[in-house]
PDB file of N, CA, C, O and CB in Angstrom:
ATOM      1  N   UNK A   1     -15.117  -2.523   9.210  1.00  0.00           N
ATOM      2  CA  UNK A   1     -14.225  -3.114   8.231  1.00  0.00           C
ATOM      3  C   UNK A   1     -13.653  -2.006   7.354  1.00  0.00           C
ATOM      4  O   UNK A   1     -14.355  -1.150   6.816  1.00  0.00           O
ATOM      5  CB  UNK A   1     -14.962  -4.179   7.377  1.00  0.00           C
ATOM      6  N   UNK A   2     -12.400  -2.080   7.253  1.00  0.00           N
ATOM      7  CA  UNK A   2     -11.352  -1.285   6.370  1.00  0.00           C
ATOM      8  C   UNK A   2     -11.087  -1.959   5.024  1.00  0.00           C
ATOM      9  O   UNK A   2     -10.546  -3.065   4.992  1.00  0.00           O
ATOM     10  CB  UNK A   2      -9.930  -1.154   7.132  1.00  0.00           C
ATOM     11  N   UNK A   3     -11.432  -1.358   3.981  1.00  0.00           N
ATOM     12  CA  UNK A   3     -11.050  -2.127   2.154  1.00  0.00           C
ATOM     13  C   UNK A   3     -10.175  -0.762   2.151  1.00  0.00           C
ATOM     14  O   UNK A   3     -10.236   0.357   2.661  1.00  0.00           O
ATOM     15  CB  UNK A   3     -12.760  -2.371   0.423  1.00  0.00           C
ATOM     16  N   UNK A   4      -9.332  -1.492   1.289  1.00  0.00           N
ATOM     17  CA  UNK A   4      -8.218  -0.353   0.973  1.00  0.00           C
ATOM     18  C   UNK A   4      -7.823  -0.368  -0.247  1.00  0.00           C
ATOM     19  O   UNK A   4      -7.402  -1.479  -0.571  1.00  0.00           O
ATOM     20  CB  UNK A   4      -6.985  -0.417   1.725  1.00  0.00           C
ATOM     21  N   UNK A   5      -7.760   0.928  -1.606  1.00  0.00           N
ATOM     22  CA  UNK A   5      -7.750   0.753  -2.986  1.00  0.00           C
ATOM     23  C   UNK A   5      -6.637   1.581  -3.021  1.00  0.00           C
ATOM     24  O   UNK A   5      -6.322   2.549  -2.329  1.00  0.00           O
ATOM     25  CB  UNK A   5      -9.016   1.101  -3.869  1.00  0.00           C
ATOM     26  N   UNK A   6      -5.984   0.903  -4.154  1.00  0.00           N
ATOM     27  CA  UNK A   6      -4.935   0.989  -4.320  1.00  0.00           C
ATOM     28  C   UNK A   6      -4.704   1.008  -5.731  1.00  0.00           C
ATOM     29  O   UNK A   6      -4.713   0.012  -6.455  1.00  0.00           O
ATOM     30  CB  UNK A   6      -4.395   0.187  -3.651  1.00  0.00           C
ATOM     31  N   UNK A   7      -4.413   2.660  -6.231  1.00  0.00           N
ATOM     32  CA  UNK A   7      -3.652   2.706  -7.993  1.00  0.00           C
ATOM     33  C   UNK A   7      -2.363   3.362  -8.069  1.00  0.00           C
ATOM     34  O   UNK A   7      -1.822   4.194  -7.341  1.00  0.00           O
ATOM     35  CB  UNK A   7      -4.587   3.668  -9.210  1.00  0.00           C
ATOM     36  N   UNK A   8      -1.997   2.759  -9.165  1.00  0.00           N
ATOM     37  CA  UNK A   8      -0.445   3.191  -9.587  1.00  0.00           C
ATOM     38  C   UNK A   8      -0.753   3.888 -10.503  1.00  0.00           C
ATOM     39  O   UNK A   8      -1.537   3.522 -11.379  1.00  0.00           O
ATOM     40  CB  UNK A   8       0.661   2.156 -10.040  1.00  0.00           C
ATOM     41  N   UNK A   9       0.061   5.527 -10.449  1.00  0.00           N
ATOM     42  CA  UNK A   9       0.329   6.837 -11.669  1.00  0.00           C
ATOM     43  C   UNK A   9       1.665   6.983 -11.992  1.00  0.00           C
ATOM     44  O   UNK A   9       2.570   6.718 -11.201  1.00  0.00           O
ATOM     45  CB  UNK A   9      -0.097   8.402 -11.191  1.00  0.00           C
ATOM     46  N   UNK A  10       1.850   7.436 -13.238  1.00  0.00           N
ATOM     47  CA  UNK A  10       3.048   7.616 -13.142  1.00  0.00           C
ATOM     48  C   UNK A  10       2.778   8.911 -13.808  1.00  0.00           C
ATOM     49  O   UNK A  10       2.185   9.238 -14.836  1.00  0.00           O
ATOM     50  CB  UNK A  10       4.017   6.568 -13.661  1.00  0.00           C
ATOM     51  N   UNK A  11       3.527   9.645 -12.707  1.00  0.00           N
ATOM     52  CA  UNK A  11       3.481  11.041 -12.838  1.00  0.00           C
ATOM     53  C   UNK A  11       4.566  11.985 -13.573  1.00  0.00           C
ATOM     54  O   UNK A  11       5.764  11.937 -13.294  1.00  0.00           O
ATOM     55  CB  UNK A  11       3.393  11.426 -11.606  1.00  0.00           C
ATOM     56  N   UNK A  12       4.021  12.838 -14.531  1.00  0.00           N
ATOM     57  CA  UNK A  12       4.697  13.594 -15.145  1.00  0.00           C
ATOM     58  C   UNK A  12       5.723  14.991 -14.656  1.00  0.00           C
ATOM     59  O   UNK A  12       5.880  15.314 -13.478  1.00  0.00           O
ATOM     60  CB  UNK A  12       3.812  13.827 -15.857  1.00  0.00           C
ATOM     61  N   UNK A  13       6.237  15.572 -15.621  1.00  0.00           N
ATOM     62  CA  UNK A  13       6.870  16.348 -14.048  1.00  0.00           C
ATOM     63  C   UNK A  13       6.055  17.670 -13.865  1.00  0.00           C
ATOM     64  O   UNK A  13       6.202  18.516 -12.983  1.00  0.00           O
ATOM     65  CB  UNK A  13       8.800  16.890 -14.110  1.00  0.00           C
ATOM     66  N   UNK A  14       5.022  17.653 -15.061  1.00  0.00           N
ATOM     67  CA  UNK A  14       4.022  19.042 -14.975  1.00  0.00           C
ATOM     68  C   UNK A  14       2.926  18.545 -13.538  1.00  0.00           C
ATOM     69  O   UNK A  14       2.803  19.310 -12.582  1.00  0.00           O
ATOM     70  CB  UNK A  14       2.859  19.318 -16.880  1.00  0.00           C
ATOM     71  N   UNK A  15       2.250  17.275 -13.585  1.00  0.00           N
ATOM     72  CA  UNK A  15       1.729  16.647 -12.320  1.00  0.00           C
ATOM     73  C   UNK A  15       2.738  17.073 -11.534  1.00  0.00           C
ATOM     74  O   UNK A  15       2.642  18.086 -10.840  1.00  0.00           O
ATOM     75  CB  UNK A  15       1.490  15.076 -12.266  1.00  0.00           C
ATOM     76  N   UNK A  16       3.607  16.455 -11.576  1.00  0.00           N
ATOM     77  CA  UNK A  16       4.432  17.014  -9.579  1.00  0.00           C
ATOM     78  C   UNK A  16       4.322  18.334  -9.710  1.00  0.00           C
ATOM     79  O   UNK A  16       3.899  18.808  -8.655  1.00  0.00           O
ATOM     80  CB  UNK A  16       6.539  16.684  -9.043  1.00  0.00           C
ATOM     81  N   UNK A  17       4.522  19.196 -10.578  1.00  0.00           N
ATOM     82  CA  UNK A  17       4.494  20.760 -10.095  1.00  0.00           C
ATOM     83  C   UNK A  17       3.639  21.017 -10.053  1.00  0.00           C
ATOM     84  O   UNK A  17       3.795  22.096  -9.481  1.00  0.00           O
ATOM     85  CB  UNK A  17       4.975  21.749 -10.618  1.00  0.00           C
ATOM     86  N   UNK A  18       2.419  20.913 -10.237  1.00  0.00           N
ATOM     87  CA  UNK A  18       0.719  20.660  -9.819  1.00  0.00           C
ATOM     88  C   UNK A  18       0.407  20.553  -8.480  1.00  0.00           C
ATOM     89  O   UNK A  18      -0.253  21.339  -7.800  1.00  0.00           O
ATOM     90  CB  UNK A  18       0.094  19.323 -10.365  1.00  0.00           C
ATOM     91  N   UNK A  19       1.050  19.288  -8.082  1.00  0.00           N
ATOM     92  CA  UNK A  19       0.957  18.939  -6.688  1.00  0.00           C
ATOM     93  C   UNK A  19       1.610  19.664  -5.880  1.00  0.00           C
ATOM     94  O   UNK A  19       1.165  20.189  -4.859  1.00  0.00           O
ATOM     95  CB  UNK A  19       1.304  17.775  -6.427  1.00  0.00           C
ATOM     96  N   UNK A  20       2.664  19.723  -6.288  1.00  0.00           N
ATOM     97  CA  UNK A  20       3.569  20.494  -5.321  1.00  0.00           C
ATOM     98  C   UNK A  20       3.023  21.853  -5.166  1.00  0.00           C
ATOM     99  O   UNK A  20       3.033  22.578  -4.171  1.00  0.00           O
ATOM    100  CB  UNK A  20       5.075  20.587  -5.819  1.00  0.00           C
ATOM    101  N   UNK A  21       2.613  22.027  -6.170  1.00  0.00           N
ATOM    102  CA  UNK A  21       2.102  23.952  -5.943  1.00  0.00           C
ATOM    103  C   UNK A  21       1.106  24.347  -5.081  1.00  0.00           C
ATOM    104  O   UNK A  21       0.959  25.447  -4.547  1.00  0.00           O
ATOM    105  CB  UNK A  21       1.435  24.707  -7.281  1.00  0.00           C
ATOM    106  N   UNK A  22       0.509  23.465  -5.000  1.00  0.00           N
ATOM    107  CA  UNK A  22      -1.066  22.920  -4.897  1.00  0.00           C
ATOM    108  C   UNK A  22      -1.395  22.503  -3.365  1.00  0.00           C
ATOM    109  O   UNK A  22      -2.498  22.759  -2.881  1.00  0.00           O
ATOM    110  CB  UNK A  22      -1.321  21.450  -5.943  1.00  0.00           C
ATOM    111  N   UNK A  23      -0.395  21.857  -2.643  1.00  0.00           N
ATOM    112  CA  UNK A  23      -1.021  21.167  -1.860  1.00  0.00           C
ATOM    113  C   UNK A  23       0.020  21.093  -0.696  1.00  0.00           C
ATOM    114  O   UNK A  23       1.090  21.551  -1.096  1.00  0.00           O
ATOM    115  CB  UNK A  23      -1.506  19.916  -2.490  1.00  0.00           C
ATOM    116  N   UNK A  24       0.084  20.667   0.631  1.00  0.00           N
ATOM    117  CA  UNK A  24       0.244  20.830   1.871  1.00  0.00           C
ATOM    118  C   UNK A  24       1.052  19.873   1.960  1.00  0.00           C
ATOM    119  O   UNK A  24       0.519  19.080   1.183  1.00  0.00           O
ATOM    120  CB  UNK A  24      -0.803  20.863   2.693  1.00  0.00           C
ATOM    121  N   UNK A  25       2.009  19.333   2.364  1.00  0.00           N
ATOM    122  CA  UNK A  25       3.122  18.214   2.491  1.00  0.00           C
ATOM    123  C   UNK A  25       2.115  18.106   4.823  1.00  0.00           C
ATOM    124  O   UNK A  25       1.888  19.122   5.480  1.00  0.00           O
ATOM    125  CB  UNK A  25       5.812  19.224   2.030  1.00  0.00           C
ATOM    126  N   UNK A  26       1.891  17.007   5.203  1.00  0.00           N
ATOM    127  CA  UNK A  26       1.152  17.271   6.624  1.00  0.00           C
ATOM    128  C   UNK A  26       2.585  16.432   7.448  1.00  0.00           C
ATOM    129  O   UNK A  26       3.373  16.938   8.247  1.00  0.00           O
ATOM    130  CB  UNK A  26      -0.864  16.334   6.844  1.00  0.00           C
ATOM    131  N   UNK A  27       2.560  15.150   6.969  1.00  0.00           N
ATOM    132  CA  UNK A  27       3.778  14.219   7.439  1.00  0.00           C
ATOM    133  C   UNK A  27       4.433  13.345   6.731  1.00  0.00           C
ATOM    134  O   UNK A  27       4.083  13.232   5.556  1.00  0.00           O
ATOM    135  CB  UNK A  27       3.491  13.481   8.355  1.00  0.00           C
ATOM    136  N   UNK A  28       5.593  12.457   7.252  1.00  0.00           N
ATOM    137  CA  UNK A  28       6.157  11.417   6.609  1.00  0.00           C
ATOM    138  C   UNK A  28       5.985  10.536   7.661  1.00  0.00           C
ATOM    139  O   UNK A  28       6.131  10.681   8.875  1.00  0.00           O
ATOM    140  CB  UNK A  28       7.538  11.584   6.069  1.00  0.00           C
ATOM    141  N   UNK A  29       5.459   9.068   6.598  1.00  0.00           N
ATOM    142  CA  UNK A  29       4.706   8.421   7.555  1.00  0.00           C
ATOM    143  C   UNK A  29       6.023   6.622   7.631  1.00  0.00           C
ATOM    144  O   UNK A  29       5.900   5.655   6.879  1.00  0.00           O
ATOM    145  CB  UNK A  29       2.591   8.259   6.771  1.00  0.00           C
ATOM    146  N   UNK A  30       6.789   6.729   8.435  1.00  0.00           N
ATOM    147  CA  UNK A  30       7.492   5.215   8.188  1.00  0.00           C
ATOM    148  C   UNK A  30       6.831   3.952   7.806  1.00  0.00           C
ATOM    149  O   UNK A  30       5.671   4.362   7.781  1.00  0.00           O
ATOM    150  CB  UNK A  30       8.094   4.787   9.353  1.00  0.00           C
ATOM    151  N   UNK A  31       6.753   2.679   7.486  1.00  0.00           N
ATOM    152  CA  UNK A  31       5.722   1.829   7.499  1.00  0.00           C
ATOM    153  C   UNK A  31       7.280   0.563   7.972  1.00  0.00           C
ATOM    154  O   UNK A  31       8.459   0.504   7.624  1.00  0.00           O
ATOM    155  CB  UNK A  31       4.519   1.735   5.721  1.00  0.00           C
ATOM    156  N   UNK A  32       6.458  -0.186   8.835  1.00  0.00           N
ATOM    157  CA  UNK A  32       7.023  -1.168   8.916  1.00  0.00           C
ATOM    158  C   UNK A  32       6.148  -2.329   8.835  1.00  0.00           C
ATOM    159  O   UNK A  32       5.246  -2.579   9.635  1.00  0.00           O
ATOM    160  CB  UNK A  32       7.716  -1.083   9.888  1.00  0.00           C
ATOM    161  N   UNK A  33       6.443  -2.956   7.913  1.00  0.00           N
ATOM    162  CA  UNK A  33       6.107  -4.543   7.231  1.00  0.00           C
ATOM    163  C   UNK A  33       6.599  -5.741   7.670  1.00  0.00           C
ATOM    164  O   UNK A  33       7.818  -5.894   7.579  1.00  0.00           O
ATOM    165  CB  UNK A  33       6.531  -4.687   5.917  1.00  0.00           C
ATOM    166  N   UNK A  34       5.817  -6.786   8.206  1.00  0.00           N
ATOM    167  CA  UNK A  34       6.081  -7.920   8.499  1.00  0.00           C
ATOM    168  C   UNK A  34       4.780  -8.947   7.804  1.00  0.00           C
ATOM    169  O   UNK A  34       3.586  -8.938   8.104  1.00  0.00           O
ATOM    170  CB  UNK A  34       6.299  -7.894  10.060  1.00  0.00           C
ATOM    171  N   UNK A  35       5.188  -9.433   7.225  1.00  0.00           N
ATOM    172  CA  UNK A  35       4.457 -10.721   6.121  1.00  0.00           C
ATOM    173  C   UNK A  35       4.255 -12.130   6.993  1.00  0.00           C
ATOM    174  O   UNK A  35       5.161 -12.480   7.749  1.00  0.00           O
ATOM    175  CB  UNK A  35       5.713 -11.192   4.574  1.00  0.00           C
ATOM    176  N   UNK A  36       3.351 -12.725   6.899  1.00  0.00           N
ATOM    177  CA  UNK A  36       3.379 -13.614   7.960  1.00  0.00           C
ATOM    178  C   UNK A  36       2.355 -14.447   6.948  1.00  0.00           C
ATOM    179  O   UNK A  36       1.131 -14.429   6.817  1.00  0.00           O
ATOM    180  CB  UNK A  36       2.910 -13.052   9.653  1.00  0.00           C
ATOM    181  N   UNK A  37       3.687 -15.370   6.132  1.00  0.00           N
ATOM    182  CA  UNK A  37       2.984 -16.073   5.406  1.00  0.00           C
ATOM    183  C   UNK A  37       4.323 -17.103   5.004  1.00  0.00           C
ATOM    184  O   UNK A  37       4.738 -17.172   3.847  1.00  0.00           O
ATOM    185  CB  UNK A  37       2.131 -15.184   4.239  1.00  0.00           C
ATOM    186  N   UNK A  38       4.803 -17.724   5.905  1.00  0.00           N
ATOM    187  CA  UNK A  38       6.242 -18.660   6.197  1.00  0.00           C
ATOM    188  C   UNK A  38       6.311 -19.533   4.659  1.00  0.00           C
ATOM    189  O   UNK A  38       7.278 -19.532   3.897  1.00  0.00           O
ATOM    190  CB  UNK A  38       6.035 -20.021   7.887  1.00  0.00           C
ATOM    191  N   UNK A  39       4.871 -20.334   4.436  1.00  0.00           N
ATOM    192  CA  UNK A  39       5.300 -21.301   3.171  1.00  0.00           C
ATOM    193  C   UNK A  39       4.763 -20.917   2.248  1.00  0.00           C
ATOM    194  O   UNK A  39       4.573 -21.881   1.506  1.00  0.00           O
ATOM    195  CB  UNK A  39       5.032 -22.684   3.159  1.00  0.00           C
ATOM    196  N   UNK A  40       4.199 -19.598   1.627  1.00  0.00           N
ATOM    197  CA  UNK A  40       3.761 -18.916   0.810  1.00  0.00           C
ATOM    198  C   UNK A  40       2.314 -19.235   0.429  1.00  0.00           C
ATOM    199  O   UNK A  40       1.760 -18.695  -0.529  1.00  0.00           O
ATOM    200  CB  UNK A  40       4.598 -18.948  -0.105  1.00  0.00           C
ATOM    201  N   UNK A  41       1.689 -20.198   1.276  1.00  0.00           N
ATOM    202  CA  UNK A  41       0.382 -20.349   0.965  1.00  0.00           C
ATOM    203  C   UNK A  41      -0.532 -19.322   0.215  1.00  0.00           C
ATOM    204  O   UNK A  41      -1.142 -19.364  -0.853  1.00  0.00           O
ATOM    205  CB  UNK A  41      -0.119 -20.584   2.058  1.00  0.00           C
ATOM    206  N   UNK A  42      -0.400 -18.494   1.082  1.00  0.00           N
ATOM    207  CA  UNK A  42      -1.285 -17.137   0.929  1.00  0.00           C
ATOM    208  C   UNK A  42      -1.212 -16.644  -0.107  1.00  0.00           C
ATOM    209  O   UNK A  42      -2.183 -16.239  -0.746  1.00  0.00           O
ATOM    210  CB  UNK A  42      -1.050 -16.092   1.713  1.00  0.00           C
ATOM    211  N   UNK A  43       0.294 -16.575  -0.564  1.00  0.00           N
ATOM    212  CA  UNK A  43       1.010 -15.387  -1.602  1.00  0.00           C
ATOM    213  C   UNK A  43       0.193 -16.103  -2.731  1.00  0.00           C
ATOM    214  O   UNK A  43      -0.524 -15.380  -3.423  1.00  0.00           O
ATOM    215  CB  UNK A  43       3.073 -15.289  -1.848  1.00  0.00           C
ATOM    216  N   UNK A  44       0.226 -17.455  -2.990  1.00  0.00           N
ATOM    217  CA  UNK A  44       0.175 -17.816  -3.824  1.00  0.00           C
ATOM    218  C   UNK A  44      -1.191 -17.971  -4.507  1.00  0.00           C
ATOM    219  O   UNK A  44      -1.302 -18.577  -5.573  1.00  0.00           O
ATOM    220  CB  UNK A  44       0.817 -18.580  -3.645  1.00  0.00           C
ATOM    221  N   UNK A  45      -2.248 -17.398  -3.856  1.00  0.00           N
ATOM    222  CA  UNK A  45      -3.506 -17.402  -3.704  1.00  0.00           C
ATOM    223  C   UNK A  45      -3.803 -15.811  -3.959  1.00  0.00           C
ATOM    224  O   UNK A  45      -4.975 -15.450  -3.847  1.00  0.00           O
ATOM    225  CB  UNK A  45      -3.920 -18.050  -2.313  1.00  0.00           C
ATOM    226  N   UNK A  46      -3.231 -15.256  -4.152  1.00  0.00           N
ATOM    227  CA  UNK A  46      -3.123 -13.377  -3.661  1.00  0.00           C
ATOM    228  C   UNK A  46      -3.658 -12.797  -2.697  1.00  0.00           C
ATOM    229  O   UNK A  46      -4.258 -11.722  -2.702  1.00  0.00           O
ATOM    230  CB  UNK A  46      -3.662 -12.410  -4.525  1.00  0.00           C
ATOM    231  N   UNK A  47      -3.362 -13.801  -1.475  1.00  0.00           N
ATOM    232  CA  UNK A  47      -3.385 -13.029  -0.082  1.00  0.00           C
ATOM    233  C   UNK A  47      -2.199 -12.807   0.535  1.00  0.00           C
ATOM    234  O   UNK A  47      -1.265 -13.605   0.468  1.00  0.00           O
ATOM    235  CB  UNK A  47      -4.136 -13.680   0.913  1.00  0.00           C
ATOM    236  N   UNK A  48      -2.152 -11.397   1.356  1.00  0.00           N
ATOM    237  CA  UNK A  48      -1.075 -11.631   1.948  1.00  0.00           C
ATOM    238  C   UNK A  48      -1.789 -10.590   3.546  1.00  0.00           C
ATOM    239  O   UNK A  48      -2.454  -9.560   3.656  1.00  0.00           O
ATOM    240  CB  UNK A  48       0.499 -11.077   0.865  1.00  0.00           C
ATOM    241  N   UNK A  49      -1.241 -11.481   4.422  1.00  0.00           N
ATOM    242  CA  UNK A  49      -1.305 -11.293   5.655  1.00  0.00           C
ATOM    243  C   UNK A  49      -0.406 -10.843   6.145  1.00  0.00           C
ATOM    244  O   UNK A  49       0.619 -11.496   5.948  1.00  0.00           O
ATOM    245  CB  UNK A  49      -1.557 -12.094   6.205  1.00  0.00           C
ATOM    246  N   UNK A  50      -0.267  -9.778   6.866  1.00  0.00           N
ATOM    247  CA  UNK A  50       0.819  -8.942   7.300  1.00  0.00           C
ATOM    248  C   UNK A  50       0.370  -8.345   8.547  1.00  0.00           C
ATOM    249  O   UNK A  50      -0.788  -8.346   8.963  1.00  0.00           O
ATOM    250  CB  UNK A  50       1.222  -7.887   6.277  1.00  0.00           C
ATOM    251  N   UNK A  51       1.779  -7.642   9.316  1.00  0.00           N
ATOM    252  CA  UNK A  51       1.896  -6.866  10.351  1.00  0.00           C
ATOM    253  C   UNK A  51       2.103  -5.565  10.192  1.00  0.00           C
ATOM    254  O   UNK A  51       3.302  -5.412  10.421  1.00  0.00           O
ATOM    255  CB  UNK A  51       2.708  -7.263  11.030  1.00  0.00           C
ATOM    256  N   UNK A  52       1.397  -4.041   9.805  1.00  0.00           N
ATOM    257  CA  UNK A  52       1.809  -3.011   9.343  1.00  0.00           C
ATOM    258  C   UNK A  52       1.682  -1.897  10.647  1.00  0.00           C
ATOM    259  O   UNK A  52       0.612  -1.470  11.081  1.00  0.00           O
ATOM    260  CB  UNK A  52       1.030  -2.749   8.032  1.00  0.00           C
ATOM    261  N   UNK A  53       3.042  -1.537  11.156  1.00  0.00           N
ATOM    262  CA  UNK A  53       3.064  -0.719  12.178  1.00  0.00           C
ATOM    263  C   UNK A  53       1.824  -1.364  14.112  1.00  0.00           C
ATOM    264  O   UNK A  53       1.183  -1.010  15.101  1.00  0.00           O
ATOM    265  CB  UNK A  53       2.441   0.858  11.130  1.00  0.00           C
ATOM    266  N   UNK A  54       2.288  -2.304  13.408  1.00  0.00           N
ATOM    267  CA  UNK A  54       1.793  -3.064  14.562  1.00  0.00           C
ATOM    268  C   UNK A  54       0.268  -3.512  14.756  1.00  0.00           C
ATOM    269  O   UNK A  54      -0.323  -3.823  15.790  1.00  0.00           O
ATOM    270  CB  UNK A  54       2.121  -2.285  15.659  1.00  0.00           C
ATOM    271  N   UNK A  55      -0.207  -3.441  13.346  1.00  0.00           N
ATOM    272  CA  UNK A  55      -1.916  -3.847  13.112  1.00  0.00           C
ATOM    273  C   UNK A  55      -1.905  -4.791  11.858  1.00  0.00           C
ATOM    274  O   UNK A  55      -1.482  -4.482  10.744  1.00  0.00           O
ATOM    275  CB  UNK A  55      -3.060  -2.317  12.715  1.00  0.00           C
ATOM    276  N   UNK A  56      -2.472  -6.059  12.251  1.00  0.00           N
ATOM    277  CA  UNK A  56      -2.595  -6.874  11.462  1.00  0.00           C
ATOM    278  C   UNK A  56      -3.727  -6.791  10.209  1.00  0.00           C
ATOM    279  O   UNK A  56      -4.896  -6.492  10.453  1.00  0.00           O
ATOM    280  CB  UNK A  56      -2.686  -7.812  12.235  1.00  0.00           C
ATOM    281  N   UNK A  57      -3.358  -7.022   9.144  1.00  0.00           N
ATOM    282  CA  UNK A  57      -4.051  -6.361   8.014  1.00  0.00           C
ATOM    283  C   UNK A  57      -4.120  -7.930   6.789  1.00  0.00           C
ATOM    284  O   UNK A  57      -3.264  -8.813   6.716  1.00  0.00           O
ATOM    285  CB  UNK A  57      -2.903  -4.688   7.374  1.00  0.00           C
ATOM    286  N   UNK A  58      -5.346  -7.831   6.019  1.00  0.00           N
ATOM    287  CA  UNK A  58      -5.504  -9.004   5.541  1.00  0.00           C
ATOM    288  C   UNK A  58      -5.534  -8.484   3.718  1.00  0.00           C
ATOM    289  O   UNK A  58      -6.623  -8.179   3.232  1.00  0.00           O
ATOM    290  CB  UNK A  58      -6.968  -9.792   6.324  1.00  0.00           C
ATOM    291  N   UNK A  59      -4.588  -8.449   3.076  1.00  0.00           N
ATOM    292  CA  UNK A  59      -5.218  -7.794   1.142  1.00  0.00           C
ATOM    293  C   UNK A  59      -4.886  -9.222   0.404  1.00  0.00           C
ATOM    294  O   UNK A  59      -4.128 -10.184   0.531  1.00  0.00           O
ATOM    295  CB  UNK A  59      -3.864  -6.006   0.045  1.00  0.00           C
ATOM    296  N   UNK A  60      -6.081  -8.683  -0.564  1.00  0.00           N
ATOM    297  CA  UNK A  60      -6.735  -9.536  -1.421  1.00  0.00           C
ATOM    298  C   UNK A  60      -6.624  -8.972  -2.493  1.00  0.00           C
ATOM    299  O   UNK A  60      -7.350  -8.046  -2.854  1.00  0.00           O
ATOM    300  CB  UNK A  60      -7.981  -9.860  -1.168  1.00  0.00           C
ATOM    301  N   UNK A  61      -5.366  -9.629  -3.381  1.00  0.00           N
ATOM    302  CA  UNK A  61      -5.585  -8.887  -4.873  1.00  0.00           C
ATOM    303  C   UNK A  61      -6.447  -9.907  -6.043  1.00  0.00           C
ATOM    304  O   UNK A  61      -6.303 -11.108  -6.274  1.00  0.00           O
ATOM    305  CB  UNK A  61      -3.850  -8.513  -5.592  1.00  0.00           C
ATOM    306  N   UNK A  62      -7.302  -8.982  -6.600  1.00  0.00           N
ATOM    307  CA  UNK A  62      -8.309  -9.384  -7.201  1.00  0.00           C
ATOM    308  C   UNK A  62      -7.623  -9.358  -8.957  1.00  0.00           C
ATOM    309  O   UNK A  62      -8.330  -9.415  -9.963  1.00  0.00           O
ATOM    310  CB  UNK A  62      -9.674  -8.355  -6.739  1.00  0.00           C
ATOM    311  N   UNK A  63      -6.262  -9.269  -8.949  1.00  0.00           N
ATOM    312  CA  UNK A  63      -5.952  -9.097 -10.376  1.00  0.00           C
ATOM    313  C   UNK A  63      -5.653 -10.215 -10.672  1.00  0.00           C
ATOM    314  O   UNK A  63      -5.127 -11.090  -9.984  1.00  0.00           O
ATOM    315  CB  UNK A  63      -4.978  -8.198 -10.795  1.00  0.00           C
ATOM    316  N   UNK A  64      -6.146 -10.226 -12.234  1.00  0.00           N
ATOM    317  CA  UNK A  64      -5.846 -11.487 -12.851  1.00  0.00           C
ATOM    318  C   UNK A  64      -4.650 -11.754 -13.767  1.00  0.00           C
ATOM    319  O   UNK A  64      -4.479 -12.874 -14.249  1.00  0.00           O
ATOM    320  CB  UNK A  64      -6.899 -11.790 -13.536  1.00  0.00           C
TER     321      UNK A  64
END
């Protein structure tokens, strides 16, 4: 089983030149998204079931 965490930064521009100085660019990765949740059941529950690059994936947001 795969859990996957997920935070939002908002980065300064001294951080990007940090990073950038710092660290290895390896690839750019496309993502293609397909949601497979027709009458929003899911959404509305904070699941969403999706198709990401051709692997079906199940997230659960736990925010209130």
């Amino acid at each position: 089983m795969q859990i996957e965490l997920e935070k939002k930064y908002n980065l300064t521009k001294e951080d990007y030149k940090i990073i950038r100085d710092n660290f290895e660019f390896l690839k750019e990765v496309e993502l293609k998204d397909y949601y497979l949740d027709n009458n929003l059941t899911l959404l509305k529950n904070n699941y969403y079931l999706r198709l990401r690059n051709w692997q079906y994936e199940l997230k659960i947001n736990k925010f209130n």
